[in-house]
N, C-alpha and C positions, 0 to 999 in steps of 0.2 A: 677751406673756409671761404663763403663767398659774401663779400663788400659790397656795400651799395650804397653810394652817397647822393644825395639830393643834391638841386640847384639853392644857392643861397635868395632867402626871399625876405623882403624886407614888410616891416611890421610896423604900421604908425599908431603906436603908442609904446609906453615906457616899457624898459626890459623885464621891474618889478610887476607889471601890472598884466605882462604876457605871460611871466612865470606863476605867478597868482593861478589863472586860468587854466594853462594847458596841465599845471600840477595835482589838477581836481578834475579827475573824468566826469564826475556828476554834469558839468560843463557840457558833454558833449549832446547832451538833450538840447539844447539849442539850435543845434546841426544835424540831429540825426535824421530829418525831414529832407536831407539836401545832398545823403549820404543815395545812391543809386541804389537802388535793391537787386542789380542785375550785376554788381561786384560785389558787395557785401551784404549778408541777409542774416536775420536774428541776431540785431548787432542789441548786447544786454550788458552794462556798464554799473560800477560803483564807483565811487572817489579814487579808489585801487588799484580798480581792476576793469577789463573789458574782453570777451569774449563775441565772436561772431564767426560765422561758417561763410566760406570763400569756394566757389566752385573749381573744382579737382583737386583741391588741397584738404578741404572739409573745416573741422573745427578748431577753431585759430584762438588762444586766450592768452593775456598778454596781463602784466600784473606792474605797476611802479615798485623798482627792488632800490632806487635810488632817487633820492631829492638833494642838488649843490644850488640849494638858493642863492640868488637868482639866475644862475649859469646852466644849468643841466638837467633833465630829467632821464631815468637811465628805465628801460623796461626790460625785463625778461619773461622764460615760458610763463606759463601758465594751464598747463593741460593740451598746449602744443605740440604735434606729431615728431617737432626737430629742436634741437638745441640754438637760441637766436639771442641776440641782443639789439635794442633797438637806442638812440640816443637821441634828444633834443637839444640841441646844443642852442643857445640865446645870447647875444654878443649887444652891447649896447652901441648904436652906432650917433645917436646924438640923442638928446633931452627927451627928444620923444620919437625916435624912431628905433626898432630892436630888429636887427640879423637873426634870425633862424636858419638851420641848418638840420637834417635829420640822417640820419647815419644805422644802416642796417648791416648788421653780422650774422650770419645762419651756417649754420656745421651742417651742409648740406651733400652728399656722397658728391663726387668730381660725376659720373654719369648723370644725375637729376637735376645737377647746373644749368646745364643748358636749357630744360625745359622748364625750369623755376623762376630763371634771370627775368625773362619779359616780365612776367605776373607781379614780381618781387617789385621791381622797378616801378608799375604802374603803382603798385600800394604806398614803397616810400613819396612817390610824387602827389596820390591823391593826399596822402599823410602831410605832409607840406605846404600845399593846399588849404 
């Protein structure tokens, strides 16, 4: 099983008002104009769900299987080539600043590790981002 944790980045506004947001993909129309089209392409989203094709990997869908308002958001596959879980984790650190942290698990063979880890890495940190 291969782990991948982001850097802790801080959020100036409330933890309820992050969690509001990242718990609604519909959200991500905002951003999708600022997402690279040369890392992620035909990126197509619901409040639920989000699918997009990632070059050598292909088509990547990813689905909220969990909401711990205002602490967590939990995603899993969705039409995914591998078994993953992905986790927003949101820590309130004052009145109006919120911790985010992102947290990726993929049951990925011990041989395809090595050539997954960079890519994986670059998506939990643009993910964070």
């Amino acid at each position: 099983m291969l782990k991948i944790e982001s850097d802790i980045k801080t959020i100036a506004a409330k933890q309820t008002v992050v969690f509001a947001v990242l718990s609604d993909l519909r959200n991500l129309e905002k951003l999708k104009s600022k997402i690279p089209d040369d890392k992620i392409k035909d990126l197509e989203f619901d409040a639920d769900a989000l699918k997009f094709k990632v070059d050598m990997v292909g088509q990547v869908g990813m689905r909220i299987i969990e909401r711990d308002a205002p602490k967590t958001i939990k995603f899993g596959p969705d039409g995914a080539p591998v078994e993953f879980n992905v986790w927003i984790q949101l820590v309130d650190k004052s009145e109006y600043e919120t911790a985010l942290k992102v947290t990726l698990k993929a049951d990925i063979p011990m041989m395809m590790q090595m050539m997954a880890k960079g890519p994986l890495e670059k998506f939990v940190a643009m993910l964070t981002d």
